[in-house]
C-alpha positions in Angstrom: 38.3 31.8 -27.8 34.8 31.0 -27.0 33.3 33.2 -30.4 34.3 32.9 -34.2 33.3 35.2 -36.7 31.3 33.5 -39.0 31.1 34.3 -43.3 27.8 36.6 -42.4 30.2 38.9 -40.1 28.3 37.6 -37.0 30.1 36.2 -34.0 29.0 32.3 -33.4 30.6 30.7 -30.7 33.0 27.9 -32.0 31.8 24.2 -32.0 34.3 23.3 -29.4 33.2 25.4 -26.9 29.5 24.3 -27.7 30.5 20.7 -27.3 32.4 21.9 -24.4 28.5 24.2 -23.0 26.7 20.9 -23.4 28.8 18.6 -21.5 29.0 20.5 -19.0 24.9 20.8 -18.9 24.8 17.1 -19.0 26.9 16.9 -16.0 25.0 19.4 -14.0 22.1 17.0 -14.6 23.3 14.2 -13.0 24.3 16.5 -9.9 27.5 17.5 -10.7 28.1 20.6 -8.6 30.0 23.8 -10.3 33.2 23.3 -8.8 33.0 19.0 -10.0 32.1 20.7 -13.1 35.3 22.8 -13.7 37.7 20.1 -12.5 36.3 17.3 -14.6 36.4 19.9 -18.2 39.8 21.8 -16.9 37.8 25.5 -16.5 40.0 27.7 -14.7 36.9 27.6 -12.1 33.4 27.4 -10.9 32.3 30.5 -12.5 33.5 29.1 -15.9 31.1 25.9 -15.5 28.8 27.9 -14.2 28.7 30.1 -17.4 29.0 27.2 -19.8 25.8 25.3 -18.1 23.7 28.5 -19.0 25.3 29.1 -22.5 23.8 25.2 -23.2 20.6 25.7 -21.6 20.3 29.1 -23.8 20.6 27.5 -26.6 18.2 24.8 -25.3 15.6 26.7 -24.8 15.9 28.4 -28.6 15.5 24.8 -30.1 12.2 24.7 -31.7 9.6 23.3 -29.8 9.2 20.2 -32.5 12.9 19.4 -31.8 12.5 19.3 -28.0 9.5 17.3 -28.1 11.5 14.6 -30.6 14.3 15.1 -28.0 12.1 14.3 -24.9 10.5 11.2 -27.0 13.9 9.5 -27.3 14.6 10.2 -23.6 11.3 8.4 -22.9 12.1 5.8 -25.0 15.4 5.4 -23.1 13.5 5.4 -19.6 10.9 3.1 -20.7 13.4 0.2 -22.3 15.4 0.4 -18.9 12.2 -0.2 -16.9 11.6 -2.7 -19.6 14.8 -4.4 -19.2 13.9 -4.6 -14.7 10.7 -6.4 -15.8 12.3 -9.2 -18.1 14.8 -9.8 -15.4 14.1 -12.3 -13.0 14.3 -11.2 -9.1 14.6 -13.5 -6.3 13.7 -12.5 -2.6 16.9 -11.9 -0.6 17.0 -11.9 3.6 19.8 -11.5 5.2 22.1 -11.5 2.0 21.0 -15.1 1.4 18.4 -15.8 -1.5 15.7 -17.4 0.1 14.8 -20.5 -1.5 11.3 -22.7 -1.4 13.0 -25.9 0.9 13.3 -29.2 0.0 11.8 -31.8 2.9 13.3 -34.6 3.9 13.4 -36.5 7.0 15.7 -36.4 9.9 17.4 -38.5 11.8 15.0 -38.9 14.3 12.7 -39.9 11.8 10.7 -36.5 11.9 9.4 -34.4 8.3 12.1 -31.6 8.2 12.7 -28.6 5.3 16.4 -27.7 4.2 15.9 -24.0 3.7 19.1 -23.9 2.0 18.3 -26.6 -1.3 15.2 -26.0 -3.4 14.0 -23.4 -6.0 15.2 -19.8 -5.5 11.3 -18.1 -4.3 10.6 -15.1 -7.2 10.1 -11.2 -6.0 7.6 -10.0 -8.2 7.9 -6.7 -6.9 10.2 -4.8 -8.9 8.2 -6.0 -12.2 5.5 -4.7 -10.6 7.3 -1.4 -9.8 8.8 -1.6 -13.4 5.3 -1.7 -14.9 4.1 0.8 -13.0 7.3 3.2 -14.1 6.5 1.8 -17.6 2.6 2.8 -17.3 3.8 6.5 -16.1 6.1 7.2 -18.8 3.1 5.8 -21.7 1.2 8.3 -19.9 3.9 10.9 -19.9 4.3 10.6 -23.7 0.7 10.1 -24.3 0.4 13.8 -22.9 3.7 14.9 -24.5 2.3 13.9 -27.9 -1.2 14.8 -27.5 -2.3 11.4 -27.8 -5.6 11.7 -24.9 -8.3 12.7 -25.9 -9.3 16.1 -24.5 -11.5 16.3 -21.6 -14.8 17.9 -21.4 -17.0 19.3 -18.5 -20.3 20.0 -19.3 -21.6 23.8 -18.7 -24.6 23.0 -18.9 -25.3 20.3 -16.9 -24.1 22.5 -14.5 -26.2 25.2 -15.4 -29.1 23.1 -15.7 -28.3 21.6 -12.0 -28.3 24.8 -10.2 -31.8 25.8 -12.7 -33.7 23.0 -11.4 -32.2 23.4 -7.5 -33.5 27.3 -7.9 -37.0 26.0 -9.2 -37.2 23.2 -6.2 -36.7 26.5 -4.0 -39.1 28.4 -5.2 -41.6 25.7 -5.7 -41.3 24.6 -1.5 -40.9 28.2 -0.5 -37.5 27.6 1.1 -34.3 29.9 0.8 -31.5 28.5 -1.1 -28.6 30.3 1.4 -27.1 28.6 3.7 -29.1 30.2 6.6 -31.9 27.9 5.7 -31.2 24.9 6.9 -30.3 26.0 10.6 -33.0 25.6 13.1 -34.9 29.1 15.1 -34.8 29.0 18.2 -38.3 27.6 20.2 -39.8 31.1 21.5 -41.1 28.6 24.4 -37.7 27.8 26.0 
């Protein structure tokens, strides 16, 4: 049974089945389809997973907005120290499944300068650090906005009003029109 009555005579549904709602949720968003859904929890079918996704998001969506924002914090947090984690790393360039490497020179036998590509220092990739701070730079910028942390931005009205006053004065000052029509050319009555 999916509902218990509770001590206030209400019907709440029973923590199992909530557990049960938010699972499947959680598999849904990592692309689980309906049918994966219902196999993986034992629902008697897709319908079932179908009806325990929405139950979760439901009650989602009825969290207060304070605990979803705290909610969406930690997930940041979790993206950020896993983009974190790509930029510590070291990452060496690899071509054709072989980690190319600086070359050590020697000579040859036929007494010639030669590189071994194969000894040497491994040559650094620095672009997935780069990539990784770039991720890392999006999600400060995410939070920054989920948090209210920028300052606001402000458009002045009247600068803009103030433009279009002293364009209207230049008009009338000159004697030209300010439409559009102005600036093409009359035709010459002698040709």
């Amino acid at each position: 049974m999916s509902e218990v009555r509770g001590g206030d005579g209400r019907y709440h549904r029973d923590p199992r089945t909530a557990k049960r709602d938010a699972e499947a949720c959680r598999l849904r968003a990592r692309g689980y389809t309906y049918e994966q859904i219902a196999v993986e929890l034992k629902m008697s079918g897709k319908g079932r997973a179908y009806d325990a996704v929405q139950r979760a998001l439901a009650d989602t969506v009825r969290e207060p907005a304070e605990e979803v924002r705290q909610l969406e914090v930690l997930r940041l947090d979790e993206l950020y120290r896993a983009a974190l984690a790509v930029m510590e790393n070291t990452h060496y360039v690899v071509s054709h499944g072989k980690i190319v490497r600086l070359g050590e020179p020697y000579i040859d036998d036929d007494g010639e300068a030669a590189v071994d590509d194969d000894q040497g220092a491994p040559l650094v990739d620095d672009a997935p650090v780069l990539a990784a701070i770039d991720r890392m730079l999006r999600i400060q910028e995410r939070r920054a906005r989920l948090l209210g942390l920028d300052s606001p931005q402000r458009v002045s009205i009247d600068a803009q009003n103030l433009g279009d006053d002293i364009r209207g004065l230049i008009s009338a000052l000159t004697g030209e029109d300010d439409d559009d029509d102005a600036d093409e050319e009359e035709p010459d009555e002698t040709g």
